[in-house]
C-alpha positions as CSV (number, residue, x, y, z in Angstrom):
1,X,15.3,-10.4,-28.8
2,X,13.0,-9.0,-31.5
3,X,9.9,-10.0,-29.6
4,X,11.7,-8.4,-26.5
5,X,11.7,-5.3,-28.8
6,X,8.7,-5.2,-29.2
7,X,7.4,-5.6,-26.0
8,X,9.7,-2.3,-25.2
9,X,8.4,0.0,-27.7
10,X,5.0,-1.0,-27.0
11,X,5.4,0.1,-23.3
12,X,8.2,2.8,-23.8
13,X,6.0,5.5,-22.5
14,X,5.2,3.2,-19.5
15,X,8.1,2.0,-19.1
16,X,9.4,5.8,-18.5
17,X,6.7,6.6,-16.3
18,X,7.0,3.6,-14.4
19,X,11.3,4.3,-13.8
20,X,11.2,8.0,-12.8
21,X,8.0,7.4,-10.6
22,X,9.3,4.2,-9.0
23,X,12.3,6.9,-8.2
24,X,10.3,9.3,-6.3
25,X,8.4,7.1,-4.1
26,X,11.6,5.3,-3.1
27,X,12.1,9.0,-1.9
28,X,8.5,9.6,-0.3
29,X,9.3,6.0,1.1
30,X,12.8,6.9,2.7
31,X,10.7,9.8,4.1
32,X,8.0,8.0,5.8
33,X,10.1,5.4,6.9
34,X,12.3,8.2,9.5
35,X,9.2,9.4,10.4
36,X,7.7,7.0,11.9
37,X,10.8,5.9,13.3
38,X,11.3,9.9,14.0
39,X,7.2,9.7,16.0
40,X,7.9,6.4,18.1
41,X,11.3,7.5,19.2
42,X,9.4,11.0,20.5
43,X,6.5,9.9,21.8
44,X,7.4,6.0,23.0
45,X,3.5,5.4,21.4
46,X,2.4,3.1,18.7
47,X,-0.8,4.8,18.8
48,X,1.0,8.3,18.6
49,X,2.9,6.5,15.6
50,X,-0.2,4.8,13.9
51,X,-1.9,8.3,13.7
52,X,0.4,9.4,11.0
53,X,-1.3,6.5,9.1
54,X,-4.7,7.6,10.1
55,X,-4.2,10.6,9.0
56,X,-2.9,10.0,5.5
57,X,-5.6,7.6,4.4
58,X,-9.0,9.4,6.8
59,X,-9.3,12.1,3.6
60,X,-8.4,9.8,1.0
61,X,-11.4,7.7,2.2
62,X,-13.6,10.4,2.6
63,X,-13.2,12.4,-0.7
64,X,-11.7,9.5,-3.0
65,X,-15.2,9.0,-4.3
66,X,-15.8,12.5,-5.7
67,X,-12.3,12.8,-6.5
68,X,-12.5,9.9,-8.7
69,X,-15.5,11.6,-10.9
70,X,-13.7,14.9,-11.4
71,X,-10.5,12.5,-12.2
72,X,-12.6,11.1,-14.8
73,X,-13.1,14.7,-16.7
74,X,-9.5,16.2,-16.1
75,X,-6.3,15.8,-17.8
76,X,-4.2,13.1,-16.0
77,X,-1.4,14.6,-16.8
78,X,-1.5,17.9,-14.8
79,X,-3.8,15.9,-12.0
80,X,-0.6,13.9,-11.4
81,X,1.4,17.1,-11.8
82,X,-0.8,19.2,-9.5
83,X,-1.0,16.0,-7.0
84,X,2.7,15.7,-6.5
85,X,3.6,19.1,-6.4
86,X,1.8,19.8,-3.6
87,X,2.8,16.9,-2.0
88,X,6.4,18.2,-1.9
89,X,5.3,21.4,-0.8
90,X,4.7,19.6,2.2
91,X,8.1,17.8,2.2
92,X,9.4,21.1,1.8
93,X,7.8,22.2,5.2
94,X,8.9,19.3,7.1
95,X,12.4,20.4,6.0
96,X,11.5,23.8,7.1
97,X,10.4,22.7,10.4
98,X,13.3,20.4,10.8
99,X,15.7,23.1,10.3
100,X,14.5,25.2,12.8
101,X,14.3,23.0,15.2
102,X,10.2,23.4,15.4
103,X,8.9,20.1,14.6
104,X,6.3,18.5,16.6
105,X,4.4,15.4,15.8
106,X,1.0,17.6,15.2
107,X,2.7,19.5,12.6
108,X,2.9,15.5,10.7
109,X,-0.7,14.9,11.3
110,X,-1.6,18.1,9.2
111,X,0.9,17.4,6.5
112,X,-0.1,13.8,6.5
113,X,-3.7,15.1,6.0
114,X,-3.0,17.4,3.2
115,X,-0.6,14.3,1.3
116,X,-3.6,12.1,1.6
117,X,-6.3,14.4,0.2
118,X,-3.8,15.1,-2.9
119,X,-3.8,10.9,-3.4
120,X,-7.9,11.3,-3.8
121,X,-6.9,12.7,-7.0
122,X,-3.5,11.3,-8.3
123,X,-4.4,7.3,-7.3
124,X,-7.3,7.5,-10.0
125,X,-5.3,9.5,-12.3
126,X,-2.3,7.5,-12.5
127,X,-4.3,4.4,-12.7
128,X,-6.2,5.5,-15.7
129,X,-3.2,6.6,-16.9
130,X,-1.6,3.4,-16.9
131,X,-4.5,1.8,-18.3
132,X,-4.0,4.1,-21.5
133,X,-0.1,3.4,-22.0
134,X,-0.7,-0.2,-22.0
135,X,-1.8,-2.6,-24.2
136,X,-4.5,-5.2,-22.3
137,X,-1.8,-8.1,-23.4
138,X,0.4,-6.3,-21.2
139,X,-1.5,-5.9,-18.1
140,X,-0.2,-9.0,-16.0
141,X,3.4,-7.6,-17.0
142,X,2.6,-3.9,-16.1
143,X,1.5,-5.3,-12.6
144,X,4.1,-7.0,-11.7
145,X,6.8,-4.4,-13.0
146,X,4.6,-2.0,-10.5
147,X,4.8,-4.7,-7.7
148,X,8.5,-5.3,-8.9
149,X,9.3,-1.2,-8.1
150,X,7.2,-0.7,-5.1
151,X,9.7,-4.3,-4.0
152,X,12.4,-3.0,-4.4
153,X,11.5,0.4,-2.6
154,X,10.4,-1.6,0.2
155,X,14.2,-3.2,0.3
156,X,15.6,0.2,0.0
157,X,14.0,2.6,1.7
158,X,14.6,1.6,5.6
159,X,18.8,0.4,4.1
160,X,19.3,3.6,2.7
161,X,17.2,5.8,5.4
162,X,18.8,4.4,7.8
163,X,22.1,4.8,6.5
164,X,21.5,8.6,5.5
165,X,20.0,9.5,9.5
166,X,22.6,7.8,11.0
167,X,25.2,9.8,9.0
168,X,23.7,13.0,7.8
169,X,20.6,13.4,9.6
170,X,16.9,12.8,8.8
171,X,16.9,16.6,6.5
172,X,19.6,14.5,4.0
173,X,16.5,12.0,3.5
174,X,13.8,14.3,2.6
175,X,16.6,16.3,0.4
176,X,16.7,13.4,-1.4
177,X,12.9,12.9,-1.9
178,X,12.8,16.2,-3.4
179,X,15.1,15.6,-6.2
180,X,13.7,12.3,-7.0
181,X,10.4,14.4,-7.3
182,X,12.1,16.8,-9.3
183,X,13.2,14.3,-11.4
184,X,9.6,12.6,-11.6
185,X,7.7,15.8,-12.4
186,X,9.8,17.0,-14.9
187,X,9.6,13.0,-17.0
188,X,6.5,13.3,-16.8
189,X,5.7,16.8,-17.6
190,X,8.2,17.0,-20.5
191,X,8.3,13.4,-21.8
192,X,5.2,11.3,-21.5
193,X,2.6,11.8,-24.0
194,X,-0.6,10.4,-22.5
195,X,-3.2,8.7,-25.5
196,X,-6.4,11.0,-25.9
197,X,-9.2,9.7,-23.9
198,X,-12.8,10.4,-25.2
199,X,-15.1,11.6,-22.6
200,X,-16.6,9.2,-20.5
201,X,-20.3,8.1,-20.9
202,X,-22.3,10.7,-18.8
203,X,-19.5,13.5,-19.0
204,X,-21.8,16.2,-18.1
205,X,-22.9,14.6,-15.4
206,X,-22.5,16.1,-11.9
207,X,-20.2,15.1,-9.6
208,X,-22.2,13.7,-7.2
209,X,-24.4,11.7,-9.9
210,X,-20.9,10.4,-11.1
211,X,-20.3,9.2,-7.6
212,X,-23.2,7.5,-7.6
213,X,-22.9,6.0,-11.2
214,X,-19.6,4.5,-9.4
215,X,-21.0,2.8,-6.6
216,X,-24.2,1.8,-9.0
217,X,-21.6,-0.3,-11.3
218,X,-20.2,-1.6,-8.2
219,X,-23.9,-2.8,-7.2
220,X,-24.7,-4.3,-10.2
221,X,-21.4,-6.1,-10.6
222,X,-20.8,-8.1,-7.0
223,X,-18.3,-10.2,-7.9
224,X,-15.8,-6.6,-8.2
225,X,-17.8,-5.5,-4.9
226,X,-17.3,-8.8,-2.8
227,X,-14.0,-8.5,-4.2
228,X,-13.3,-5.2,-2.9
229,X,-15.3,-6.4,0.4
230,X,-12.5,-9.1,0.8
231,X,-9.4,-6.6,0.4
232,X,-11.4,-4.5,3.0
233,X,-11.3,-7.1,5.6
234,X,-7.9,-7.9,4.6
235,X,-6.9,-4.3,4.9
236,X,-8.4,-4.1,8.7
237,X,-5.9,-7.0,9.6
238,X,-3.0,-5.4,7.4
239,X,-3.5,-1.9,9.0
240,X,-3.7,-2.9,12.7
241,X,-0.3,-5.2,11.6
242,X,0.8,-2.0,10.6
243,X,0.5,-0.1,13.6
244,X,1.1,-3.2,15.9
245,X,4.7,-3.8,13.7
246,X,6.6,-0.2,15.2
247,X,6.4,-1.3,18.9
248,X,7.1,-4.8,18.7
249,X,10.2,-4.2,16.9
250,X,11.3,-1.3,18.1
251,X,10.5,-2.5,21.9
252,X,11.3,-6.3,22.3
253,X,14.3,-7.9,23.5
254,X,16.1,-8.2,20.6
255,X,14.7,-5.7,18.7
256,X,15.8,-1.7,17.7
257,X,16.3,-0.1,14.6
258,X,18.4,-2.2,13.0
259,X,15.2,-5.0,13.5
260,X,12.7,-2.8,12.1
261,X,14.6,-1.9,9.2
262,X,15.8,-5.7,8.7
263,X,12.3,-7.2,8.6
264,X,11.2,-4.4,6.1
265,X,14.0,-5.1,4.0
266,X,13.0,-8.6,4.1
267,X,9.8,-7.8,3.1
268,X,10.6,-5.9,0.7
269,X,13.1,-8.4,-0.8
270,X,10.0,-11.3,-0.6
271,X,8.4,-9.0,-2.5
272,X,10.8,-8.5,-5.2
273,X,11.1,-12.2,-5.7
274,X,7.3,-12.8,-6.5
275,X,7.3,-9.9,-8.7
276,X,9.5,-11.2,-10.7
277,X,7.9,-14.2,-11.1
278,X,4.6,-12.7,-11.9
279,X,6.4,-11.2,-14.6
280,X,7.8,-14.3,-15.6
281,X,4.4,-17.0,-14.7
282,X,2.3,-17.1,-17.8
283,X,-1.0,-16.6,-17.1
284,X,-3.0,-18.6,-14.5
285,X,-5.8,-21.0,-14.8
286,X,-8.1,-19.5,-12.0
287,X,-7.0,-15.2,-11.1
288,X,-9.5,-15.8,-8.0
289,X,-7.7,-19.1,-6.7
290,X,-4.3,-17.6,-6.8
291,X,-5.9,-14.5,-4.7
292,X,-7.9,-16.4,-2.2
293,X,-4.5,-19.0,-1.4
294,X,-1.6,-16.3,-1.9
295,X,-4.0,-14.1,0.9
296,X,-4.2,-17.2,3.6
297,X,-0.6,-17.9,3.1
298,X,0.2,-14.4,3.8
299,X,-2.3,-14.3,6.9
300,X,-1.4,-17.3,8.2
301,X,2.3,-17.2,8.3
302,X,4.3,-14.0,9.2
303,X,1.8,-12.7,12.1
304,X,2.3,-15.6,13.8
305,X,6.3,-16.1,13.5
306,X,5.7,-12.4,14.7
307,X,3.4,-13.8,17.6
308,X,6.1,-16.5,18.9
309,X,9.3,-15.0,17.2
310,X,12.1,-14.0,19.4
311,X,15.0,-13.0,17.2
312,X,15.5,-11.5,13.5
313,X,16.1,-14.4,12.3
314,X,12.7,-15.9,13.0
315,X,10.7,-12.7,11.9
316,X,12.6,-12.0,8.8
317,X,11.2,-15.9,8.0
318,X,7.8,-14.8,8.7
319,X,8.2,-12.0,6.1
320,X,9.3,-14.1,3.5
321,X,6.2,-16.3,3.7
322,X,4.2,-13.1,4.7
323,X,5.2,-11.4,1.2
324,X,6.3,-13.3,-0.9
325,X,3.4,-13.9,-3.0
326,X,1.6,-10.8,-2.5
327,X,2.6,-9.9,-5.9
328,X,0.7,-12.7,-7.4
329,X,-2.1,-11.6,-5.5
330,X,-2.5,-7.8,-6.6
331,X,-1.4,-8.7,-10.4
332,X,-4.3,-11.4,-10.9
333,X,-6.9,-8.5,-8.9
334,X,-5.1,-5.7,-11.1
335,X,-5.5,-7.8,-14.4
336,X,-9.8,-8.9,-13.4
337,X,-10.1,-4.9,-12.3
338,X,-8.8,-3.9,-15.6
339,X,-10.1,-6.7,-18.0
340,X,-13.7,-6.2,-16.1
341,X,-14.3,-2.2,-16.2
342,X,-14.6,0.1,-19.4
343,X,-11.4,2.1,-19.5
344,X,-14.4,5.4,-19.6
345,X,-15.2,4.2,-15.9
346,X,-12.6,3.1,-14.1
347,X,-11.7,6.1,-12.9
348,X,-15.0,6.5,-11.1
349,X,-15.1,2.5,-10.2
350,X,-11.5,2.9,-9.4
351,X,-12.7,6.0,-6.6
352,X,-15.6,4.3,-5.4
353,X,-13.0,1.1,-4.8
354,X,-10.8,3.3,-2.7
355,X,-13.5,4.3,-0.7
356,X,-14.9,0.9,0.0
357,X,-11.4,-1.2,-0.1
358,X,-9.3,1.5,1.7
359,X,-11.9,2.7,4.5
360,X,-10.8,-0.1,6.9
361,X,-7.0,1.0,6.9
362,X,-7.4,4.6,8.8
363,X,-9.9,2.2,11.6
364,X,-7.2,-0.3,11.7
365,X,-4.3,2.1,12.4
366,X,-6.2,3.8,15.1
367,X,-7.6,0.5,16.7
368,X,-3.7,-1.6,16.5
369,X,-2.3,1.5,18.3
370,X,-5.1,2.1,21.1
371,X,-4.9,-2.1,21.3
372,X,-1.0,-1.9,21.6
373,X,-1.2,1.5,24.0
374,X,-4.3,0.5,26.4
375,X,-4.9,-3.2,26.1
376,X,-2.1,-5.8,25.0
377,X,0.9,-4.3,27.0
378,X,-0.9,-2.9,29.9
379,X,-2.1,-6.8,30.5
380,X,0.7,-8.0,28.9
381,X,2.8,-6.0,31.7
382,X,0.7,-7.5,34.6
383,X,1.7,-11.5,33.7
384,X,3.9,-12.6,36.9
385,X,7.1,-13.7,34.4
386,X,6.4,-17.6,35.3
387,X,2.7,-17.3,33.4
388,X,2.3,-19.1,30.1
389,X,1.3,-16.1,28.3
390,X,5.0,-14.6,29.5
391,X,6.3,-17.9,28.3
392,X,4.7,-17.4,24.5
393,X,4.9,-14.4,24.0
394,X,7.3,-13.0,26.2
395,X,8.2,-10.3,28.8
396,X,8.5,-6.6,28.9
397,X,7.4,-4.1,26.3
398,X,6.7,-5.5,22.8
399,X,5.3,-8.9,24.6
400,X,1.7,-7.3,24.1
401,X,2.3,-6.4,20.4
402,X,3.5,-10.1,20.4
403,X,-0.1,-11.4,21.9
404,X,-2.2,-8.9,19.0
405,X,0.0,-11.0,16.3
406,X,-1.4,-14.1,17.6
407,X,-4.6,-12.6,17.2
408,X,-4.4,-11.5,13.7
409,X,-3.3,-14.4,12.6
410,X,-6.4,-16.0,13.0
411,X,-8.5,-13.5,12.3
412,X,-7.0,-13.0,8.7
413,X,-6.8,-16.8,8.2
414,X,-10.9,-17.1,9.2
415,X,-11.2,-13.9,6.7
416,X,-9.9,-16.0,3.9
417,X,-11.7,-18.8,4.4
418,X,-14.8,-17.3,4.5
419,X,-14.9,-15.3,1.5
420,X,-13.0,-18.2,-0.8
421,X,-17.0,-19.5,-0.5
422,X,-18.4,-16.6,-2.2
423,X,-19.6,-17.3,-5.0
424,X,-20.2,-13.8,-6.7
425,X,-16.2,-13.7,-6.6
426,X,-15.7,-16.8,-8.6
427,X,-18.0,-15.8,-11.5
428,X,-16.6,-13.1,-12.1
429,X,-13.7,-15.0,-13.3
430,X,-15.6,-15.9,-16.2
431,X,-17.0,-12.5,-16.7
432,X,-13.1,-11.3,-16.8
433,X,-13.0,-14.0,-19.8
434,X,-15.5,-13.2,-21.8
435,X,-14.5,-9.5,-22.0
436,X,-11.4,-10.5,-23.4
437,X,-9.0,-10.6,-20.1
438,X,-6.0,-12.5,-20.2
């Protein structure tokens, strides 16, 4: 108990940040979650639907590198602060819209754009900001109470969305999200007190230089890079999973809402369970081996019970095994990030990272939906019912989406395999050690 104590008062300031942030995006989640449902319903079109995702993460991509630099020099305080307030002013407009009866799915694109370009700046922020509450004996901890919240959102969100449209309408969701904003800003503004941080080497650089200074560290330290190059390719497969996941369980026989929000809930539950064993799991002997084998179990399972699956029963198994130990996976990357980069550059490693790791997602959101739209069902659709391909992966709508499963299955199991032989990613393993990591 007194070690337990300890550990408390040592992250007490995290710990606070961590609760009432977890709060709001179980909000922003909730919100998201009848949206999409909200876009497919309206439009019947998982590329329609996957452009919401496009454009989110398109400016977060583009201007996450600069973003990262000027993240570096402000106060990450009142970035967060700025970063989420304007995010709710956009809430506050869908409301608006919603209210009036005005809403079309353009009106999401532009608000989805806006929310993503205010993530260029709070991502770094809050990750520095992390970095300063905790103690570097802590950081395997931290990451899997992070992976532990954003778990159990994912088991919330579509339950108590759901429950809330069915019974008082989507505006009773975002209402929500707003208080647990108000409740976030006002922690953090009135009761977190962020360590000083002195200025990072090369303050008075320009922007651009510190871009570049960014992408240089990233250059001269492949092991990170080939890192982030894996989670890229990753991401591609993960995206177009994304876009691909709407319209098969929305659409199939044997699918609806109550699917959709069953397999998330699943996932999310998965997800729960591996956080708490990262919190639990003392350090492992190789950080890279747990990434490399929790990734091909995850490619390699749930896309193809998705693939052959024909009930929600047999696609909530697939995101057990698809989830599960995703939470190992981004603990052991969050502790060699953090062990690996001076705490003066991450927030400029940490930008150029988004821009490298996260440009893939916004390509595969747009290619999953045009595959789903324009090539999967159309051909799908054309199969006399007596064909083996109708006898896989069946008939009707959502039997295309089943056929692009199949597909990313391999793909993300070849991904794996391929960069487990690199070796830049294995050294830096002992790089992580020598600096001190854990």
């Amino acid at each position: 108990m007194k070690h337990l104590k300890t550990i408390i008062y040592e992250l007490k300031y995290f710990l606070l940040l961590w609760s009432t942030q977890s709060l709001s995006t179980l909000g922003s989640a909730m919100t998201n979650f009848a949206l999409i449902v909200w876009a497919y319903q309206e439009k019947e079109s998982a590329l329609m639907a996957a452009l919401l995702s496009v454009c989110s993460y398109a400016p977060y991509v583009l201007i996450s590198i600069f973003a990262g630099a000027l993240s570096d020099r402000w106060n990450k305080k009142y970035v967060m602060l700025v970063s989420d307030t304007c995010a709710a002013i956009c809430t506050v407009t869908v409301l608006i819209l919603l209210q009036l009866g005005k809403m079309e799915i353009w009106h999401l694109y532009i608000l989805n754009a806006l929310n993503g370009l205010m993530n260029t700046f709070q991502q770094p922020a809050s990750d520095v900001a992390v970095s300063l509450l905790t103690p570097q004996q802590h950081y395997q901890k931290v990451s899997g109470m992070r992976t532990f919240g954003n778990s159990l959102n994912s088991i919330l969100a579509p339950i108590f969305a759901t429950a809330l449209v069915s019974f008082a309408g989507i505006q009773t969701v975002i209402t929500f999200d707003l208080a647990t904003f108000a409740v976030a800003a006002g922690t953090l503004l009135f009761g977190i007190k962020l360590p000083q941080m002195r200025a990072p080497e090369g303050h008075k650089e320009r922007v651009l230089q510190a871009a570049q200074n960014g992408l240089h560290y990233l250059k001269t330290h492949r092991g990170i890079l080939d890192l982030i190059l894996f989670l890229a390719a990753i991401n591609f497969t993960a995206s177009v999973y994304h876009a691909a996941l709407p319209a098969l369980l929305l659409s199939a026989h044997g699918g609806g809402e109550y699917a959709y929000g069953m397999v998330n809930m699943v996932s999310g539950i998965a997800m729960l369970a591996g956080s708490v064993l990262v919190t639990m799991l003392p350090a492992p002997k190789s950080r890279v081996q747990v990434i490399c084998n929790t990734l091909l179990l995850a490619m390699g399972t749930e896309n193809f019970f998705l693939a052959f699956g024909k009930s929600v029963s047999v696609w909530s198994v697939g995101a057990i095994l698809g989830w599960i130990a995703i939470p190992l996976m981004n603990a052991n990357m969050d502790v060699l990030f953090r062990s690996s980069i001076p705490i003066t550059m991450q927030g400029r490693v940490y930008a150029a990272r988004n821009t490298l790791q996260f440009f893939t997602i916004p390509l595969g959101y747009a290619i999953g939906g045009l595959a789903v739209d324009h090539i999967f069902e159309p051909f799908m659709a054309a199969q006399p019912p007596t064909s083996v391909l109708s006898m896989i992966f069946g008939i009707g709508k959502g039997s295309g989406a089943a056929m692009l499963f199949f597909i990313l299955g391999v793909l993300g199991s070849v991904t794996c395999l391929v960069f487990r032989k690199d070796r830049n990613i294995w050294r830096l393993e002992k790089q992580s050690e020598s600096n001190g990591g854990t």
